[in-house]
N, C-alpha and C positions, 0 to 999 in steps of 0.2 A: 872713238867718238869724234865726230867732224867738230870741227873748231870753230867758235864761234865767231863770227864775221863784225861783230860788236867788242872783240875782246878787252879796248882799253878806248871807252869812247874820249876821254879825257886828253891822250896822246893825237886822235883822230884830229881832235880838234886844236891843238897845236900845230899839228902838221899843215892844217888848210887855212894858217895865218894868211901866207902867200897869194892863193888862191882862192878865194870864197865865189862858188856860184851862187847865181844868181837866186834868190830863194823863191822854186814855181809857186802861184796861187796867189801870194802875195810879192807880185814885180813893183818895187819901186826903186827909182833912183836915190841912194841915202849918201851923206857924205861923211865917211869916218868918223874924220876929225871931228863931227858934232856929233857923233856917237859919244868917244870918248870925252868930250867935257859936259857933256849936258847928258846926265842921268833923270833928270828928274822928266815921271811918266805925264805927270798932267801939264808938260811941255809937248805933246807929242800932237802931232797935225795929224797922221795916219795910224791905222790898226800896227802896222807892220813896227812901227818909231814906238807905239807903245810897249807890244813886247819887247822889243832890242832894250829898249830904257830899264821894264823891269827885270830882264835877264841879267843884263852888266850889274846893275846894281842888287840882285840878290843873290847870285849865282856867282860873285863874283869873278867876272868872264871879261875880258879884251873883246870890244867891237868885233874884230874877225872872227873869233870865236862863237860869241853869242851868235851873228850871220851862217855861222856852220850849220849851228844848232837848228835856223830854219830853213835851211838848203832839201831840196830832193825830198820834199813833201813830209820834213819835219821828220825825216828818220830818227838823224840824231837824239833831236830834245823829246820824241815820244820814249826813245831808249832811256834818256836820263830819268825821265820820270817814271817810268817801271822798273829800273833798275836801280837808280840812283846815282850819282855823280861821285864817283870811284866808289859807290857802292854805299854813299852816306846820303841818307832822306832828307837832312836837315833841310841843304839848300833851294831841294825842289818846296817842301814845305813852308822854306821863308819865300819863294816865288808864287805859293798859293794863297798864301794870307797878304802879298802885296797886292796882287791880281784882285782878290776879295775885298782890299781895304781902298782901293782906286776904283771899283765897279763901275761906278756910273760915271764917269772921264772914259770907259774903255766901251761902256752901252751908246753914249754921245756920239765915241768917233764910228761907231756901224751906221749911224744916219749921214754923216760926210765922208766917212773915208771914197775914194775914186772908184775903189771896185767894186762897192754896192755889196749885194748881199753877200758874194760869193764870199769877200771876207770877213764876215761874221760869220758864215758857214765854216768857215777856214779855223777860226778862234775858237769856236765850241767844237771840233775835232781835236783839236790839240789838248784843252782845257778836258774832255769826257774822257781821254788816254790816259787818268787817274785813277781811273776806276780797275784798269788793268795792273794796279801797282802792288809791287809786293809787300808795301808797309800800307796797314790800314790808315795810319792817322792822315796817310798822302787821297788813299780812299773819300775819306771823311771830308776832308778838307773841297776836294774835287766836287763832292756833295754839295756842301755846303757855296762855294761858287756857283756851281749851275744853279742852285735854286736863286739866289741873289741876281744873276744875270738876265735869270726867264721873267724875275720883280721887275728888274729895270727896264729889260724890253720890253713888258705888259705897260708901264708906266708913258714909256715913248711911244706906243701905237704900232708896236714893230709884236703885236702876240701872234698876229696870224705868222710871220717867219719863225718865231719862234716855234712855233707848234709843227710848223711843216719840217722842220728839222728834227726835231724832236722823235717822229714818228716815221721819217725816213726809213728806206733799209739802213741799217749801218748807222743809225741813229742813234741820239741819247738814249731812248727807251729799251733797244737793242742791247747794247754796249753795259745798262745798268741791271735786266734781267739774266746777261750772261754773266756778272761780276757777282751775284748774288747766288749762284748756283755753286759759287766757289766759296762763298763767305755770308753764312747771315747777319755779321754782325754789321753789314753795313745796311741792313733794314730796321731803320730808326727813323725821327722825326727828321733828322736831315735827305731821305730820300723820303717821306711823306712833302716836305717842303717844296723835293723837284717838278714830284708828280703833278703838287697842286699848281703850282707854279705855270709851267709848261702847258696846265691841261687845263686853266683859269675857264676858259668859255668851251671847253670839250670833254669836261668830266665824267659823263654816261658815254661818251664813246670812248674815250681812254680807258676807262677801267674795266667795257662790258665790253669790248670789242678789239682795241690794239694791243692791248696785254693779253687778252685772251689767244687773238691769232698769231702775237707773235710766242707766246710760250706753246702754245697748239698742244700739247698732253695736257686735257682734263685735268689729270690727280695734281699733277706738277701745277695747273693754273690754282688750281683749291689750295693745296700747301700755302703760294704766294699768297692767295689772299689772307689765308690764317694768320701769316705769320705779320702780315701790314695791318688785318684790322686795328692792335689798338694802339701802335703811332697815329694810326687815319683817327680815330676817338680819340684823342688825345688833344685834339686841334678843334676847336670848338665849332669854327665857319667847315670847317671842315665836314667833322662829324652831319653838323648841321645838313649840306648838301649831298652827302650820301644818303642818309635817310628822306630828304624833300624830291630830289630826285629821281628816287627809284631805284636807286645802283645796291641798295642791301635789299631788297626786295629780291632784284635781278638774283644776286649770288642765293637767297635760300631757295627762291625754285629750281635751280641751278641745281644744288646742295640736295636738293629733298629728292628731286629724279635720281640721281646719281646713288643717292643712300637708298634706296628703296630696295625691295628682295627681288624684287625685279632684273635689277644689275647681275650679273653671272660674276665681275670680278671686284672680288673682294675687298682688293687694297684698294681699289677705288671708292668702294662702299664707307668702309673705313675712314677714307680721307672727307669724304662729304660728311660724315657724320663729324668729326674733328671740326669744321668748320660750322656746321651749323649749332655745336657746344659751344665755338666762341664767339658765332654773333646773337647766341641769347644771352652769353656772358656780359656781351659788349654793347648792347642793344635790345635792351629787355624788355623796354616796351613794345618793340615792332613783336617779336616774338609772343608774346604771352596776349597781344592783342588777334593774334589769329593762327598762329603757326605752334602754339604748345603743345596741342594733344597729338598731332602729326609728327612732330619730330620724340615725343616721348613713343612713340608704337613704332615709330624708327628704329629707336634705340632697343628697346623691347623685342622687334623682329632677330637687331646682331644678337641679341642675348640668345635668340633659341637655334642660331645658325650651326651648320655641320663643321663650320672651319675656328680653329680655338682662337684662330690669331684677332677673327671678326668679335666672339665673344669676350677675347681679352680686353678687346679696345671698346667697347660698348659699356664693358664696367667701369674700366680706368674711366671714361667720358659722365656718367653716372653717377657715381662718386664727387668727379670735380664738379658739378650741378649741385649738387645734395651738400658739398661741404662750404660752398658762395652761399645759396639758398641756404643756410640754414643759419648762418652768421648773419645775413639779413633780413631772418626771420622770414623768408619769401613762402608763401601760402602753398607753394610746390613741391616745399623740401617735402612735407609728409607724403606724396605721392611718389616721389624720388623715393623717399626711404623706403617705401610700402613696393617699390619697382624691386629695386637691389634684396629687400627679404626675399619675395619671391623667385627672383635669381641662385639667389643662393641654396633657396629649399628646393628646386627644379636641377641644380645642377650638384647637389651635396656629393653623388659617386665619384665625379669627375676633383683629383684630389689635388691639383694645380691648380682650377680653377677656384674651386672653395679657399684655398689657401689666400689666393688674391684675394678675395670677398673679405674673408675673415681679417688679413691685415689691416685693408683699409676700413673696416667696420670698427676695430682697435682703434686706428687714428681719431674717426667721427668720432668714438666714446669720449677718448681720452678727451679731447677739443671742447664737445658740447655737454654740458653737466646735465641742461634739464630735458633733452631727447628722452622720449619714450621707450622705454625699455621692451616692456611688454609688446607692445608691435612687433621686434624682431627676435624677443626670447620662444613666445606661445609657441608661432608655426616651424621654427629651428627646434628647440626641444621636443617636439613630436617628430619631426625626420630622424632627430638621433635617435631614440628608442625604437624606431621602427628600422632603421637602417645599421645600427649597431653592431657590429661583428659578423653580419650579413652579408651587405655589398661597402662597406666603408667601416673603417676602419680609423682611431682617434691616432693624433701624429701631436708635433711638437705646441706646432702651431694654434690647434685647436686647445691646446692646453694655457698658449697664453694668451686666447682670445678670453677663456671664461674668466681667467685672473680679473682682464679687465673689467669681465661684467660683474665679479663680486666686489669690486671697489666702486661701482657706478651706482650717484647716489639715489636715483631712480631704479634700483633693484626693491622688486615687491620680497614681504616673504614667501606667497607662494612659488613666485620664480627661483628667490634664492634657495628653498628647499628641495623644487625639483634637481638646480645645478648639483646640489652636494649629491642627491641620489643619482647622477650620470657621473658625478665623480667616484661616487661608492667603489665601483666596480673596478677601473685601472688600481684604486686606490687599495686595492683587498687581494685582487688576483693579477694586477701585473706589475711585477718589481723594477721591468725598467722606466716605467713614466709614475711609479709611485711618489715619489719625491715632486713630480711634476703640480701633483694636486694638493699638496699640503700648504701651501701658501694659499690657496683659494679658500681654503677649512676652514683657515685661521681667522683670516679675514670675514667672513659670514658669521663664523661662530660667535666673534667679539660683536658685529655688529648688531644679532639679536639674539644673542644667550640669555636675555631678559627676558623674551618672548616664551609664552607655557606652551603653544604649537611648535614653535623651533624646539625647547628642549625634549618632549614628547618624542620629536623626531629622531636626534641624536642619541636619546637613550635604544631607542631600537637601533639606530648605526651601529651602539658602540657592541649590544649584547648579539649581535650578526659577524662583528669583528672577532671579539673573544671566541665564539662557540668554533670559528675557524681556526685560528690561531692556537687554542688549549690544547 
């Protein structure tokens, strides 16, 4: 393994007490010796005097050293901060919450320091080299300063530089889509903060156009957006400007071509339909105002597609709609619900996929007490009697979907009579899921043994049972 040419940046930096060049990008003439007695950063005349100040004093570093650090276009101090300084986060961390905690003394000197923009360009390359770090909190923190710094530049009349750095090659927006590919957990309200920040007067083009082109794979731009919508809702001016804007518009037509049967590739299908589940999740009035019956015949189409993986993710998507909508009472869940019956009666052969169905139709029971039974008992208890020992065949599962429907307090008795009669049968002629159905018995039985129809029924069960059995 070739050796790393970083191995001990710490020793690096002892060695070049003697010699420090000159740091390119940022050339000033500095005088040591007020290196070392004056720490304090809101002393500092230039960009360059304010780093050296807050490096000595959080990094705890010797003037020479700290000058290493931004020698030869900041090698060293981008190493420290992806690496860490002998391999400990703390003190680059206490260097990001000093940097955060002085902002605007470090936004101030971009309007005077001597070399104009180039060193504010120079300071948010070093500052976004956080993002490449191996500890998240150094991540987070890195976040949370750019978003503060694009505040303070938008505040000082400096947002058009800000923006044009930002969107650069090699840019912040760069730098934070390729840091995210490695880690989502740094898509939070501190990178919603950068985007807004940065993107204050360019938000339909930042969100519909620079992130687009610079992520350029479709699925991979839809993933990001899913995964940003609801820090982007979370933020009220925020929210606010993507929906007056246009910019949620833009992503469901976006979403809606993409998901359509029209598309040949699937996982792309797939992913637009994921997002167009969470911006009716997240934004349910633009949706239900024009875009509901389109994106449900969406979903509807993955459901009757040739690839399982499309169908799998069409229910999973289906269900999370039907289990939101129905805790909010939303006038949709019943067509939701009335979607996934039919799902499930269309696909009942297919025994992976009913499995899925059946689970999360257990969840919805368990969750909602006053769901309508009957809607999804009627047209399922006519499949099983007709497909019974046929083409499909009862399994584990299916044994403890109906448990649940005989403890659901929306169980008719004609429904619950027909269950026990689909029970009959495992229950009388197969010994290995016999056991399976006797807690469903039990529970029916108690609940209408008072009933003259229920017991009418059970006396014929029982003398069906005995005439086999004697």
């Amino acid at each position: 393994m070739k050796p790393s040419k970083y191995k001990d940046s710490f020793n690096t930096l002892k060695s070049s007490r003697k010699n420090v060049p000159e740091p390119n990008t940022l050339s000033t003439k500095l005088n040591i010796e007020h290196l070392n007695s004056n720490h304090d950063c809101n002393n500092a005349t230039t960009v360059i005097e304010f780093l050296l100040f807050t490096l000595i004093s959080k990094m705890k570093l010797k003037a020479t050293q700290a000058l290493a650090l931004l020698a030869n276009s900041n090698t060293l101090l981008i190493h420290v901060i992806i690496k860490g300084l002998k391999g400990q986060f703390d003190p680059v961390i206490s260097w990001y919450k000093e940097l955060f905690a002085h902002c605007e003394s470090l936004v101030k000197l971009f309007k005077t320091d001597p070399e104009g923009l180039s060193s504010t360009f120079h300071v948010l390359d070093i500052i976004k080299s956080g993002l490449h770090s191996k500890s998240l909190e150094v991540g987070n923190w890195t976040l949370r300063l750019m978003g503060k710094v694009a505040s303070g530049m938008n505040d000082e009349e400096m947002s058009g530089a800000a923006w044009d750095w930002f969107v650069r090659e090699n840019g912040g927006l760069q730098v934070i889509l390729s840091s995210i590919t490695r880690t989502k957990d740094l898509i939070n309200e501190n990178l919603v903060s950068v985007l807004c920040q940065f993107g204050r007067y360019n938000s339909m083009e930042l969100f519909t156009h620079n992130i687009k082109l610079s992520i350029q794979d479709q699925r991979m731009y839809m993933e990001f957006v899913t995964d940003l919508l609801e820090p982007l809702a979370d933020h009220k001016l925020t929210r606010d400007e993507l929906m007056d804007k246009g910019i949620i518009e833009f992503w469901i037509n976006l979403a809606c071509g993409k998901g359509d049967i029209a598309n040949s590739n699937t996982q792309e299908r797939a992913t637009a339909l994921k997002l167009l589940t969470k911006i009716w999740l997240t934004f349910p009035s633009i949706i239900e105002d024009e875009y509901s019956d389109l994106i449900i015949r969406l979903l509807q189409r993955a459901n009757r597609d040739k690839a399982i993986g499309l169908q799998t993710t069409s229910v999973a998507l289906l269900f999370t709609l039907l289990h939101n909508f129905a805790f909010d009472r939303n006038h949709f869940a019943l067509l939701i619900y009335k979607t996934l019956t039919f799902a499930l009666v269309e696909n009942y052969q297919k025994e992976e996929l009913r499995e899925l169905i059946l689970i999360n139709f257990r969840i919805i029971l368990e969750d909602f007490n006053t769901i309508p039974l009957n809607v999804l008992l009627d047209p399922l208890i006519k499949q099983i009697r007709s497909s019974e020992g046929i083409t499909s065949f009862f399994n584990l599962f299916d044994f403890e979907f109906l448990e649940i429907v005989a403890k659901h307090p929306k169980l008719s008795l004609r429904n619950a009579i027909q269950v026990l009669d689909i029970l009959a049968k495992p229950y009388i002629y197969n010994q290995v899921f016999a056991n399976c159905t006797f807690d469903s018995f039990i529970v029916i039985a108690n609940r209408f043994k008072e009933n003259r129809q229920f017991g009418s029924f059970m006396e014929k069960f029982i003398k069906v049972v005995l005439s086999i059995h004697i």
